[in-house]
MDAnalysis code that builds the backbone (N, CA, C; Angstrom):
import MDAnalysis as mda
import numpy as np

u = mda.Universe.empty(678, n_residues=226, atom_resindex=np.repeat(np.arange(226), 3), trajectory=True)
u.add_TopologyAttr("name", ["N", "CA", "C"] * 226)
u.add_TopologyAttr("resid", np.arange(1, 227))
u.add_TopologyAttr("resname", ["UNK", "UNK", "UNK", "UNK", "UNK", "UNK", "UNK", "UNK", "UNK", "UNK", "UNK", "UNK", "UNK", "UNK", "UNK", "UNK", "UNK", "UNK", "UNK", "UNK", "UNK", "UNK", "UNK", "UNK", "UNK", "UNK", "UNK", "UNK", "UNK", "UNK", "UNK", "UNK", "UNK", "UNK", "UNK", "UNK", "UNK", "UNK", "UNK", "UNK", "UNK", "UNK", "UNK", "UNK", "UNK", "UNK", "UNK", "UNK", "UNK", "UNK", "UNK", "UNK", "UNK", "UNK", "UNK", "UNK", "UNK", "UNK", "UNK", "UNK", "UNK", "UNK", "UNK", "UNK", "UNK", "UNK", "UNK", "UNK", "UNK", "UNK", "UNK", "UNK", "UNK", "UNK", "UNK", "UNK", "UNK", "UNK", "UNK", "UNK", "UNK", "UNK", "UNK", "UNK", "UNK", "UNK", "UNK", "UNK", "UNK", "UNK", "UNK", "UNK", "UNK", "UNK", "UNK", "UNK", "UNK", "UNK", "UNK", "UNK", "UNK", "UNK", "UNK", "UNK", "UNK", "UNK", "UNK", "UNK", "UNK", "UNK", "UNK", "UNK", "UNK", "UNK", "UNK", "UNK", "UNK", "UNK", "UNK", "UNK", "UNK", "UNK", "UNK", "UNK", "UNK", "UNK", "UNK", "UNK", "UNK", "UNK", "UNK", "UNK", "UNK", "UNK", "UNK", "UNK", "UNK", "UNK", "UNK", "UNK", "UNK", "UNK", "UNK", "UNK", "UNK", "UNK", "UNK", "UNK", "UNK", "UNK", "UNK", "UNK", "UNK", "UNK", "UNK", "UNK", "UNK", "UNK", "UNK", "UNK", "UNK", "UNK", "UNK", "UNK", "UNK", "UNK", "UNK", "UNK", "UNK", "UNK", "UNK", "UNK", "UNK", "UNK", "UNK", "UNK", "UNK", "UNK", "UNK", "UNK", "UNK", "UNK", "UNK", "UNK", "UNK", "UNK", "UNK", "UNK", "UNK", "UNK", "UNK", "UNK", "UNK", "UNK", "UNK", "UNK", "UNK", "UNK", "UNK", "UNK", "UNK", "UNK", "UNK", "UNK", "UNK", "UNK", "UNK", "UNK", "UNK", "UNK", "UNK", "UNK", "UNK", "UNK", "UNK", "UNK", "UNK", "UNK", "UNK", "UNK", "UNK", "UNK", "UNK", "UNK", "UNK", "UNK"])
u.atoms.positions = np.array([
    [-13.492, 14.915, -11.542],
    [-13.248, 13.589, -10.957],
    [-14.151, 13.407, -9.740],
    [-14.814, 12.701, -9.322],
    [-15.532, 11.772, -8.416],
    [-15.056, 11.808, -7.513],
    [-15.480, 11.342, -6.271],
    [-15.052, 11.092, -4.715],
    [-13.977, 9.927, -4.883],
    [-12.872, 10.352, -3.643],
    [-11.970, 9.321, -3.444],
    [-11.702, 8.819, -1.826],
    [-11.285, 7.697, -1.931],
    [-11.235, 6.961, -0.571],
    [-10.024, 7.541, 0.355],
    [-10.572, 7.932, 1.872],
    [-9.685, 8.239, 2.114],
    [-8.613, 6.971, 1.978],
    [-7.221, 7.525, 1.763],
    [-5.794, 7.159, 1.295],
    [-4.701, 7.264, 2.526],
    [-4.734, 5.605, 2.884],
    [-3.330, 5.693, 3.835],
    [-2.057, 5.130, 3.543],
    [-1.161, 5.863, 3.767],
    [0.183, 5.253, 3.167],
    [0.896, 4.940, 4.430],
    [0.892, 3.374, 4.244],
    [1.665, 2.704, 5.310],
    [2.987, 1.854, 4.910],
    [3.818, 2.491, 5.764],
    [5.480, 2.054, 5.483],
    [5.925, 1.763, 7.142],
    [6.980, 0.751, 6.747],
    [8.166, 0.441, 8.107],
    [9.784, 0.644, 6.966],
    [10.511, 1.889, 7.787],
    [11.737, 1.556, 7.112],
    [12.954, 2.009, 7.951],
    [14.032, 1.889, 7.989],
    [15.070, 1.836, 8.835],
    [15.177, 3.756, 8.893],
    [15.751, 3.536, 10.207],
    [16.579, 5.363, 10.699],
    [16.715, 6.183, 9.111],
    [17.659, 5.434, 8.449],
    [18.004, 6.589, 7.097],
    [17.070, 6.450, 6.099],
    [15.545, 5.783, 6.086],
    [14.602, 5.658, 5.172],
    [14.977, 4.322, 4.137],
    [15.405, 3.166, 4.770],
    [14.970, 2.590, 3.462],
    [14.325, 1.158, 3.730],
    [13.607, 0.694, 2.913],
    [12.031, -0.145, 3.278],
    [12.516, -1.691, 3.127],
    [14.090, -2.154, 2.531],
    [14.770, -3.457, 2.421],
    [16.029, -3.009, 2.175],
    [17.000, -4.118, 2.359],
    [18.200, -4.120, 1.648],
    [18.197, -4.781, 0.403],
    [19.557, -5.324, -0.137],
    [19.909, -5.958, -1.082],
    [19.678, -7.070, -1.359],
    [19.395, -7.650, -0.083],
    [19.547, -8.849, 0.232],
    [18.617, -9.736, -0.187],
    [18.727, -11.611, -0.418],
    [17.460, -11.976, -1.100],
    [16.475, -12.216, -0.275],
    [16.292, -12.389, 0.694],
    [15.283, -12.300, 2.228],
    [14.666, -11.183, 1.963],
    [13.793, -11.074, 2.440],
    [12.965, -9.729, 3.122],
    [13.693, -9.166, 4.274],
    [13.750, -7.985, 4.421],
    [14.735, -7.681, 5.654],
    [13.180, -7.014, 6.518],
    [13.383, -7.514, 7.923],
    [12.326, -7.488, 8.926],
    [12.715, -5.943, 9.319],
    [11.428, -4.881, 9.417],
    [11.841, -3.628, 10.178],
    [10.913, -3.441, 11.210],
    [10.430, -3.951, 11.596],
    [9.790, -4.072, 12.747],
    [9.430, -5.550, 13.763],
    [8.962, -5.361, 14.669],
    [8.534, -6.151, 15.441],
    [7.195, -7.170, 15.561],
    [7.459, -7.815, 16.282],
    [5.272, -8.872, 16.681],
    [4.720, -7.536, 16.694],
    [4.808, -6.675, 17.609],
    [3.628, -5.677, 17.828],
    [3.451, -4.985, 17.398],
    [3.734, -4.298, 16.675],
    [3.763, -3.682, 15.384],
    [3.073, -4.572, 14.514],
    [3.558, -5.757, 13.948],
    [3.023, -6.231, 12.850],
    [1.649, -6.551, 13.620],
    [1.336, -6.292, 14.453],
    [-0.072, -6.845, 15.336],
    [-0.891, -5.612, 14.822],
    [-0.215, -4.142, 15.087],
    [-0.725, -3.092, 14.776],
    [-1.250, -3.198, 13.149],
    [0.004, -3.494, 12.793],
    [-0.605, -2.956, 10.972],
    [-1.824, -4.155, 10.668],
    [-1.386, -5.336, 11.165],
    [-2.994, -6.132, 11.337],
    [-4.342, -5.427, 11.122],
    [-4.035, -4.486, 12.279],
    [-5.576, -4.197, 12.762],
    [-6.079, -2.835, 11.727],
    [-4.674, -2.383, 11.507],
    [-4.903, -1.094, 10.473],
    [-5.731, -1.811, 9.115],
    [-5.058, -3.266, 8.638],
    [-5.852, -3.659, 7.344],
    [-7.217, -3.937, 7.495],
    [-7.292, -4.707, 8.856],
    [-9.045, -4.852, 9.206],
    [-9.745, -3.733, 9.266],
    [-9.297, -2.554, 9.225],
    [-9.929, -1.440, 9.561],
    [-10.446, -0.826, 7.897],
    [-10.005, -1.475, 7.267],
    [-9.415, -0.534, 5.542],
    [-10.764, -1.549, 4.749],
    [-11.383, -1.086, 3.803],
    [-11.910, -1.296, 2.711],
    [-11.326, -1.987, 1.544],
    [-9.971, -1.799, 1.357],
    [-8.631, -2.335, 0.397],
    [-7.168, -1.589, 0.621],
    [-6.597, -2.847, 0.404],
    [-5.264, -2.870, 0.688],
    [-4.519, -3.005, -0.980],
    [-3.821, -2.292, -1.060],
    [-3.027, -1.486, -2.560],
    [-1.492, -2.169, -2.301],
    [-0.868, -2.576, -3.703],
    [0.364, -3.137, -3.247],
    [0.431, -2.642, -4.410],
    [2.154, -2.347, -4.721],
    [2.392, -2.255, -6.633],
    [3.516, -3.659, -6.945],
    [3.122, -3.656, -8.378],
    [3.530, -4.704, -8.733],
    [4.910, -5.287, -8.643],
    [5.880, -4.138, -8.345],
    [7.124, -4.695, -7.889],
    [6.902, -5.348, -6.890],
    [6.958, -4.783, -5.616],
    [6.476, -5.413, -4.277],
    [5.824, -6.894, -4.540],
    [5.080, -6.994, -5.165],
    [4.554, -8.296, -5.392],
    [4.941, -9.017, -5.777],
    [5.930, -8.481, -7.021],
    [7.046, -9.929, -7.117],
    [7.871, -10.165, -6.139],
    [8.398, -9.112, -5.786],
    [9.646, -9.217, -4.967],
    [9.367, -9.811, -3.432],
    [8.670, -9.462, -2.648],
    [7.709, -9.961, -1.530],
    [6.951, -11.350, -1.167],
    [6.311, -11.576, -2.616],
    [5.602, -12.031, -2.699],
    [4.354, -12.642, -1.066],
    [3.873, -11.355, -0.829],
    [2.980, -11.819, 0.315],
    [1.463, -11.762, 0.238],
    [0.888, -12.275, 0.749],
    [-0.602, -12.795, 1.213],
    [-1.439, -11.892, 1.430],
    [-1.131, -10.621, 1.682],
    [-1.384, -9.377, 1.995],
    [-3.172, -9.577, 2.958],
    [-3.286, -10.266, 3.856],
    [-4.727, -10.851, 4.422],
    [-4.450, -10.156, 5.886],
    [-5.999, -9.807, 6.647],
    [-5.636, -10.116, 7.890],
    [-5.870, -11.231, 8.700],
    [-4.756, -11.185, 9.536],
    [-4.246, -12.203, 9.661],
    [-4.826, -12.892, 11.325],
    [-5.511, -11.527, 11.694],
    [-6.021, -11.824, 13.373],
    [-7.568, -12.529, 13.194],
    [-7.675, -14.028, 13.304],
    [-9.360, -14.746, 13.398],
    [-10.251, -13.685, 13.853],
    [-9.944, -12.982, 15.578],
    [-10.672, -12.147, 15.766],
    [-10.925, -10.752, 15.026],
    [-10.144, -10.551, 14.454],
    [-10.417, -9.326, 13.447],
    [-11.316, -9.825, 12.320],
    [-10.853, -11.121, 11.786],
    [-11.831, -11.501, 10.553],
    [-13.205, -11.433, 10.792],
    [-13.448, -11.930, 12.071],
    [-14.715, -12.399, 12.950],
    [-15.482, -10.750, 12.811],
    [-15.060, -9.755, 13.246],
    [-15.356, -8.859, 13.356],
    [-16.137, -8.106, 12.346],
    [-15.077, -7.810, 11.123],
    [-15.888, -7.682, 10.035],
    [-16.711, -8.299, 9.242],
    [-17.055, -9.693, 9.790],
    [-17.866, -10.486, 9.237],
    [-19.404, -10.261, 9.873],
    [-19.124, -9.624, 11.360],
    [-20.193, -9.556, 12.138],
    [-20.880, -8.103, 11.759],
    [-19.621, -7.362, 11.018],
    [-20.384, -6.375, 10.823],
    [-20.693, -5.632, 8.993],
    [-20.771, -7.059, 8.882],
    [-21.133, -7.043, 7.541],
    [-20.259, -7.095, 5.960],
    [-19.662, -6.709, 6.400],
    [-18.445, -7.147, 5.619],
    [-17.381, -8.571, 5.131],
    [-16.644, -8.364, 4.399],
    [-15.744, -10.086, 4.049],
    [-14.869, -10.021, 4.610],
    [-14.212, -11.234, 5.081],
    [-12.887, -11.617, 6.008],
    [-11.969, -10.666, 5.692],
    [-11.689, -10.402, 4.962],
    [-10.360, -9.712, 3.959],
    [-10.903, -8.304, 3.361],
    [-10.287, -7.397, 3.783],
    [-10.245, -6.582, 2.110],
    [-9.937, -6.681, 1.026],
    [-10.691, -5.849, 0.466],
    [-10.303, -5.975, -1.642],
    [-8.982, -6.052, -1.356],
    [-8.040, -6.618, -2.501],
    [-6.831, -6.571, -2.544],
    [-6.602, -6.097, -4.168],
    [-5.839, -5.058, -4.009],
    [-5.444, -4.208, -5.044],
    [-4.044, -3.892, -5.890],
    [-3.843, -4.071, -6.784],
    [-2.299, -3.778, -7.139],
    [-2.398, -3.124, -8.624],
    [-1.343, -2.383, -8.955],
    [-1.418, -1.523, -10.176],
    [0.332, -1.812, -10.713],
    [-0.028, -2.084, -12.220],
    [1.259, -2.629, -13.021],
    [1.039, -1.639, -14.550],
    [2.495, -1.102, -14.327],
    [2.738, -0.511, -15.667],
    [2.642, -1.440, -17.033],
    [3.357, -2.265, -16.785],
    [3.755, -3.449, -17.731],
    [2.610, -4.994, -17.630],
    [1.875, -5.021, -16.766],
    [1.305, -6.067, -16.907],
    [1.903, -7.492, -16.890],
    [3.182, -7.472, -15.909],
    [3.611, -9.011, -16.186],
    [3.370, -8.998, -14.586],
    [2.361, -10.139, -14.661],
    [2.136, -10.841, -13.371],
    [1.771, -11.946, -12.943],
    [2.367, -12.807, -12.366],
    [2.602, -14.102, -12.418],
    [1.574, -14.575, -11.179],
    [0.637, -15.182, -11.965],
    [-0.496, -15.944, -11.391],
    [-0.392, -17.319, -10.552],
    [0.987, -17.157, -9.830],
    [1.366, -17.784, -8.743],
    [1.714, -17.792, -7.403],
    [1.735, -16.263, -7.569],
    [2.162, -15.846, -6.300],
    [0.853, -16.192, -5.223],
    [1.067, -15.909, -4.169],
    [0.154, -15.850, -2.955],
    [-0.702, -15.157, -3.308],
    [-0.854, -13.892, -3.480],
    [-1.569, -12.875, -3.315],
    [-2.939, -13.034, -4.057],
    [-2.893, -13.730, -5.174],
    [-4.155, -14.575, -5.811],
    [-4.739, -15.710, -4.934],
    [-4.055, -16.214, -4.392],
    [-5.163, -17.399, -4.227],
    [-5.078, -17.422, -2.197],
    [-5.319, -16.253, -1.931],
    [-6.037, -16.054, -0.434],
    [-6.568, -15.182, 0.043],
    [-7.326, -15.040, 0.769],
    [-8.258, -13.553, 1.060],
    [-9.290, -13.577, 0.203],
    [-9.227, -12.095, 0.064],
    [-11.209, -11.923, -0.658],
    [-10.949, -11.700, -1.894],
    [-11.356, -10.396, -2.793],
    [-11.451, -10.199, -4.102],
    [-10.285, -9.694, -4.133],
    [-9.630, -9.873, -5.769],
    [-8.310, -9.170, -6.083],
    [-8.691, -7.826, -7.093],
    [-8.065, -7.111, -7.301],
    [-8.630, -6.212, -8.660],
    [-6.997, -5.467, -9.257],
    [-6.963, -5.444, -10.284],
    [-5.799, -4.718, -11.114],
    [-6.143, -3.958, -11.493],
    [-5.481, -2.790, -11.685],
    [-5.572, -1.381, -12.850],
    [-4.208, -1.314, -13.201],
    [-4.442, -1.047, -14.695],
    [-3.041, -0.996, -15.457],
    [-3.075, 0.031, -16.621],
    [-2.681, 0.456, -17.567],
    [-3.366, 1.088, -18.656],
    [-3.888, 0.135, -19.367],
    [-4.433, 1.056, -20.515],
    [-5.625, 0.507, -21.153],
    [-4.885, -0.834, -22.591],
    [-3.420, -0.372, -22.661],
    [-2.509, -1.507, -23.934],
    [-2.423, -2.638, -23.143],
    [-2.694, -2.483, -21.956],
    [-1.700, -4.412, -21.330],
    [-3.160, -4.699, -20.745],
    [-4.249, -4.526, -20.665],
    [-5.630, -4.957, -19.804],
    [-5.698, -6.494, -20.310],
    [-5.327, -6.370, -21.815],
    [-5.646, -7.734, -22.694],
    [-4.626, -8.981, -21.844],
    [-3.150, -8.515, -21.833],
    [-2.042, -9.187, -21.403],
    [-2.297, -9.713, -20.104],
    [-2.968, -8.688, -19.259],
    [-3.267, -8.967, -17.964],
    [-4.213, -10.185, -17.707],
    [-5.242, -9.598, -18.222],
    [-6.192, -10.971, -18.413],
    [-5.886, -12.084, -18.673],
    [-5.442, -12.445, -20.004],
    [-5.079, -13.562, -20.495],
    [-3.815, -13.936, -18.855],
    [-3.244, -13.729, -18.539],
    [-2.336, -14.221, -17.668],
    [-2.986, -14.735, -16.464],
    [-3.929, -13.827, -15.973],
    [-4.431, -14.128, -14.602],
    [-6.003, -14.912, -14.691],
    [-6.476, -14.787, -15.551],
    [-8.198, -15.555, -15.825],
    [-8.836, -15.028, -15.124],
    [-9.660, -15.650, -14.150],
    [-10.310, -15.055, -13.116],
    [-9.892, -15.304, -11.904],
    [-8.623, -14.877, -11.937],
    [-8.036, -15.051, -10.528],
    [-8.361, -13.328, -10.454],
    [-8.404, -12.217, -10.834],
    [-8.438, -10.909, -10.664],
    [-9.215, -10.218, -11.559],
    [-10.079, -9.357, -11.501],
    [-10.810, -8.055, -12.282],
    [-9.831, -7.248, -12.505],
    [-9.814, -6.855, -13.927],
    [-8.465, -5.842, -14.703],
    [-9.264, -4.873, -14.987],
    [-9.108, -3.487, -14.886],
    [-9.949, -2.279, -14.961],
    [-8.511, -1.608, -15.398],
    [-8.768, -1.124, -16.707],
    [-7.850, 0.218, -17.235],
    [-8.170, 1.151, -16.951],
    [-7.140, 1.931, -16.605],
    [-7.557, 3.111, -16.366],
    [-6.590, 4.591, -17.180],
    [-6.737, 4.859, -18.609],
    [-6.217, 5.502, -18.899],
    [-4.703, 4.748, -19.952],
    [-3.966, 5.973, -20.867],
    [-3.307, 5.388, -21.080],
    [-1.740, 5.352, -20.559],
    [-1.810, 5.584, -19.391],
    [-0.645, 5.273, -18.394],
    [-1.475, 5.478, -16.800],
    [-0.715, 4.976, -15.968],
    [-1.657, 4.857, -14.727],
    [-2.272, 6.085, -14.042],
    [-3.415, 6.068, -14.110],
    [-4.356, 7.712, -13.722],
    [-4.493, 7.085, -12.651],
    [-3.689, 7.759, -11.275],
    [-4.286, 7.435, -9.763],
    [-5.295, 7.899, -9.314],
    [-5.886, 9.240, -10.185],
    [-7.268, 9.871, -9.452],
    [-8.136, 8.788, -10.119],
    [-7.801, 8.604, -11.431],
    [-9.106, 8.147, -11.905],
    [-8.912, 6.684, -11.234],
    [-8.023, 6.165, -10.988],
    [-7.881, 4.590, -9.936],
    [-8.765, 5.161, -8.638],
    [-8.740, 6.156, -8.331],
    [-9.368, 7.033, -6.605],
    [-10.753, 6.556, -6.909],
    [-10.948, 7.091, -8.165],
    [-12.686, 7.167, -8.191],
    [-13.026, 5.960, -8.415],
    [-12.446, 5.003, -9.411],
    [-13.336, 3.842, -9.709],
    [-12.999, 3.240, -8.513],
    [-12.511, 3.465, -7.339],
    [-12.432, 2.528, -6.226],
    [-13.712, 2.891, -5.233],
    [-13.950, 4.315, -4.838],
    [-14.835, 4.660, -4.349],
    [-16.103, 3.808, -5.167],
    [-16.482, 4.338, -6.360],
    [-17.406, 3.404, -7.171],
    [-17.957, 2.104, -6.566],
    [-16.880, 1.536, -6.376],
    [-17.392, -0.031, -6.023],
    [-17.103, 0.236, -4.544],
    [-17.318, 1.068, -3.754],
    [-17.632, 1.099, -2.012],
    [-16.233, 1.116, -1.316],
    [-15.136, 2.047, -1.747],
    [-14.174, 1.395, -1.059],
    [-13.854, 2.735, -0.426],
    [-13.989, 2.872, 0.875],
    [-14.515, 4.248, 1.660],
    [-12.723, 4.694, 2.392],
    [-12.254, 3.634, 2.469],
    [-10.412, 3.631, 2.957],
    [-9.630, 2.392, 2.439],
    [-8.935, 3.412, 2.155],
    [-7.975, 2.737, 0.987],
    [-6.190, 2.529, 1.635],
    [-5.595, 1.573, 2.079],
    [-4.515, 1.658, 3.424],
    [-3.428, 0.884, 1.873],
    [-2.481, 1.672, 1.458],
    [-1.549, 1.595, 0.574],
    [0.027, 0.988, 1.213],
    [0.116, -0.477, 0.545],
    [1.510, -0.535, 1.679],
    [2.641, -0.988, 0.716],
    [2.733, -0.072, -0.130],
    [4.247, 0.418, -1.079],
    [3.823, -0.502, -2.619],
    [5.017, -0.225, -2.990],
    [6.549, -0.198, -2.615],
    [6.696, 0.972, -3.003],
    [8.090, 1.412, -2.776],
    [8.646, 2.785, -3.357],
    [8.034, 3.433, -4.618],
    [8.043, 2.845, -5.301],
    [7.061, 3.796, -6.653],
    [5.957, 4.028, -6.174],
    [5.211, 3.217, -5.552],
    [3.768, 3.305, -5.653],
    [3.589, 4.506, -4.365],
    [4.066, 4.578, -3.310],
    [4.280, 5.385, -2.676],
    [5.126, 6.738, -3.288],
    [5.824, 7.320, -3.599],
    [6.610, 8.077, -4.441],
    [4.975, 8.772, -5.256],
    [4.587, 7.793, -5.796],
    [3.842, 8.349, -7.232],
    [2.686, 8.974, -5.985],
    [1.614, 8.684, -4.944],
    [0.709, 9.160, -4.027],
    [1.285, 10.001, -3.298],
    [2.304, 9.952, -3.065],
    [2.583, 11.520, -2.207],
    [3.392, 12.952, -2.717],
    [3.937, 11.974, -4.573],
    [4.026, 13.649, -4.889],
    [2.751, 14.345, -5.456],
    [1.634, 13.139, -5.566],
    [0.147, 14.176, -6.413],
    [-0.497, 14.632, -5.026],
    [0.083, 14.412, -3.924],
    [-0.705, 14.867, -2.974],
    [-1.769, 13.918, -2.438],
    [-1.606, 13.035, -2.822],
    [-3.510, 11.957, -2.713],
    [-3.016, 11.650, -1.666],
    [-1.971, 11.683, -0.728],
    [-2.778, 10.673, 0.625],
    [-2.681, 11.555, 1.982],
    [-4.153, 11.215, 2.052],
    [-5.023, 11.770, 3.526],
    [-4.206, 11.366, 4.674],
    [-3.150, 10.566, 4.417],
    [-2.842, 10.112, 6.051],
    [-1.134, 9.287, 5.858],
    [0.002, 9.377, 6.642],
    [1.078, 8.627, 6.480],
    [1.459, 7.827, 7.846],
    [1.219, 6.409, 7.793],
    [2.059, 6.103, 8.935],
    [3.069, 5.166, 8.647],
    [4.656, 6.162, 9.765],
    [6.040, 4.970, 8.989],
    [6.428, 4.715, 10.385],
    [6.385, 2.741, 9.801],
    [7.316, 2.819, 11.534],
    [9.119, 2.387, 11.476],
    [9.360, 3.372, 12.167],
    [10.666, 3.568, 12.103],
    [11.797, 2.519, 12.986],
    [12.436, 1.425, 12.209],
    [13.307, 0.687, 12.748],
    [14.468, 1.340, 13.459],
    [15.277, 0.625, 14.375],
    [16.353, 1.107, 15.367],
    [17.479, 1.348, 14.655],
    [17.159, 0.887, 13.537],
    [19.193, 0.719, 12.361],
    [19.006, 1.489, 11.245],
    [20.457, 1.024, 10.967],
    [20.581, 1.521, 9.649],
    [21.169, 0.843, 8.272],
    [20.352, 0.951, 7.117],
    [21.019, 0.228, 5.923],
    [21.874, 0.779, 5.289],
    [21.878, 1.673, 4.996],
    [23.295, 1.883, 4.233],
    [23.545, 1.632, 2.881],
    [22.782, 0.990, 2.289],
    [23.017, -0.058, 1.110],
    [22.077, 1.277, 0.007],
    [23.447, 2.173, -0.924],
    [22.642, 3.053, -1.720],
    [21.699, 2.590, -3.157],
    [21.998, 1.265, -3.287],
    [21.251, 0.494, -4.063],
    [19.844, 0.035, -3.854],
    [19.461, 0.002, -2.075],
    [18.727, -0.518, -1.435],
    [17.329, 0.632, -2.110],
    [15.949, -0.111, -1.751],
    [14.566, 0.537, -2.063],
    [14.654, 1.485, -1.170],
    [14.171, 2.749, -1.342],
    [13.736, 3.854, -0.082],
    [12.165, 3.912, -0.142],
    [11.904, 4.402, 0.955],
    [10.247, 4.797, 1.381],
    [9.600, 5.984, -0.124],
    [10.653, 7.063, -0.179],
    [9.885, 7.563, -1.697],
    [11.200, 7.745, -2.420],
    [11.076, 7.940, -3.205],
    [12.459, 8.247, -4.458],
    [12.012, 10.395, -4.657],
    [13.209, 10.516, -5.426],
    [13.000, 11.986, -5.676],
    [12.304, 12.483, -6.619],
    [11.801, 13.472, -6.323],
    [11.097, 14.346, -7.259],
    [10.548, 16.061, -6.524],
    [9.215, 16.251, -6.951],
    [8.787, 17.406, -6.740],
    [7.563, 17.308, -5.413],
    [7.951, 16.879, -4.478],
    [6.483, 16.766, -3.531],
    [5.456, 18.111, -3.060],
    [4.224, 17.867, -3.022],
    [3.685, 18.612, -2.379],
    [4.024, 19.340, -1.445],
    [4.206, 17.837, 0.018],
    [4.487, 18.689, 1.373],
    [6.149, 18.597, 1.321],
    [6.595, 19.712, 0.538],
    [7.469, 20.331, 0.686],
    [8.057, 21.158, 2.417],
    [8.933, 21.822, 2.100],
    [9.686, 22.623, 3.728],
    [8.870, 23.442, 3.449],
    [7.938, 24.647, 2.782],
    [6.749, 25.553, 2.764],
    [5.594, 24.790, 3.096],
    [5.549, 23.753, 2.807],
    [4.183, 23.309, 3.081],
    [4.278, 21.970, 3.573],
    [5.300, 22.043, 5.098],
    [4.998, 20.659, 6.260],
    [4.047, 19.787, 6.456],
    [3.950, 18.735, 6.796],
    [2.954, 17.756, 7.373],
    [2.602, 17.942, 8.522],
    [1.322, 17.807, 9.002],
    [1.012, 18.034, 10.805],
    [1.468, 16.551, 11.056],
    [2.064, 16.886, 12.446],
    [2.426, 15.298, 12.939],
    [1.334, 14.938, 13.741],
    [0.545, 14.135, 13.776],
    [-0.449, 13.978, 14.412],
    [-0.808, 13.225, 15.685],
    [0.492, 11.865, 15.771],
    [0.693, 11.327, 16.525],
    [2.425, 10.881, 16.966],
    [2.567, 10.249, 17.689],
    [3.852, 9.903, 17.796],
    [3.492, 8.403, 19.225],
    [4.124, 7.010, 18.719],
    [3.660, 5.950, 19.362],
    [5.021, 5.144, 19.186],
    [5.379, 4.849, 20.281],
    [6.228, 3.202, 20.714],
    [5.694, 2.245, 21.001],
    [6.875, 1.136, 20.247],
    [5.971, 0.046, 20.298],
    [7.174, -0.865, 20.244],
    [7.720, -1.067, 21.229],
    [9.033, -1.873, 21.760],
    [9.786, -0.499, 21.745],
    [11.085, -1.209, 20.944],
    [12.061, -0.128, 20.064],
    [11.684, 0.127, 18.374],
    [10.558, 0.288, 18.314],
    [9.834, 0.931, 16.914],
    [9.395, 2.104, 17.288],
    [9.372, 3.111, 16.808],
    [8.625, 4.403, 16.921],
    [7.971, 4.853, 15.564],
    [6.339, 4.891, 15.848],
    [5.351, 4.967, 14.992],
    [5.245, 6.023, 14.667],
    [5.200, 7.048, 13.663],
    [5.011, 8.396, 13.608],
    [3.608, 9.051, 12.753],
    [2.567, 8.986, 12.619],
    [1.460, 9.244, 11.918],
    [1.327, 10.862, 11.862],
    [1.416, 10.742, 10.234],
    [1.579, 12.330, 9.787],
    [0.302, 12.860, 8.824],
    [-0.525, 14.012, 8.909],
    [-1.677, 14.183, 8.106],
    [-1.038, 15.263, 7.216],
    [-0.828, 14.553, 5.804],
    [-0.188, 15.456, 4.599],
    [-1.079, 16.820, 4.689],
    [-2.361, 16.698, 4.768],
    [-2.985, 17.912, 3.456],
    [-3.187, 19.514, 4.800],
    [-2.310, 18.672, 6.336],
    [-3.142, 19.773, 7.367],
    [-1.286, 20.687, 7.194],
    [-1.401, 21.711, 7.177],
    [-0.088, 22.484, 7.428],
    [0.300, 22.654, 9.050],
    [1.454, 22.209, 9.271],
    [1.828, 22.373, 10.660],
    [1.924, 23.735, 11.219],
])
């Protein structure tokens, strides 16, 4: 396999880990300054990765959102926006949401049975690239590098996160941690269970630790052992 972009996995989720409630709103876990922060984290990124739940359920714009940040990467060569990226098992995606029609380029990877489904649904609102016949994240790693995408800033949902940190792929985690708690065992969590890498033998270095009101930012580097 080919070179891959470095990979950041960015989450906000309450004290006991979980990223929404039940509820039909979006439940807010952070603050202005914070969301000022993750701003500047997307201006900083090559493409921004969403999975297709999140996208229905959310349904957001996923752009940055600071003029002066746009300004920035425009000055330095680059487009207002990063690629905007999302990956669907099933291929049902509704060519209404936001996330098509603002910012820069969109791109899908799905397997190689629904590429057709995909297309036909979206036209050229998005580039559909299969990759495999169920979702290959390395081989998604490489064809992203391919087309120049040097950091890659991943912001969920639970599967899509879940699936990058039990293969180990991401270079970098930052979660910012709300003051409460949900409670709600139905509710989405930051990863679901399985077999992870950085297991209790093999810790995450914590690399940073940042406040930002009553949010506390915690940035963790998976692949360094504490």
């Amino acid at each position: 396999m080919g070179p891959a972009p470095y990979v950041l996995l960015s989450c906000a989720m309450s004290v006991d880990g979980y990223i929404d409630d039940t509820g039909a709103d979006r439940l807010m876990l952070s603050n202005a300054a914070d969301f000022d922060r993750v701003d500047a984290v997307r201006a900083g990124s090559d493409a921004i990765l969403i999975g297709a739940a999140t996208l229905r359920r959310d349904n957001p714009r996923l752009i940055v959102k600071s003029a002066r940040r746009r300004a920035e990467r425009v000055r330095c060569g680059r487009g207002e926006h990063p690629l905007k990226v999302t990956v669907t098992g099933t291929g049902d995606l509704d060519p209404r949401l936001r996330f098509w029609h603002c910012g820069g380029g969109k791109l899908v990877y799905c397997p190689d049975g629904v590429v057709a489904k995909v297309q036909e649904s979206l036209g050229e609102l998005a580039a559909v690239v299969g990759i495999g016949d169920t979702l290959d994240l390395p081989r998604m790693l490489a064809d992203l590098a391919a087309r120049g995408v040097g950091r890659l800033m991943v912001e969920g949902g639970s599967t899509v996160h879940t699936q990058f940190a039990r293969a180990g792929l991401a270079d970098e985690i930052q979660l910012a941690i709300a003051p409460f708690f949900v409670g709600q065992p139905d509710a989405p969590r930051f990863v679901g269970p399985g077999v992870y890498v950085n297991d209790p033998a093999r810790p995450m270095t914590l690399a940073e630790v940042q406040t930002i009101g009553d949010v506390v930012v915690l940035r963790y580097l998976p692949g360094t052992a504490s």
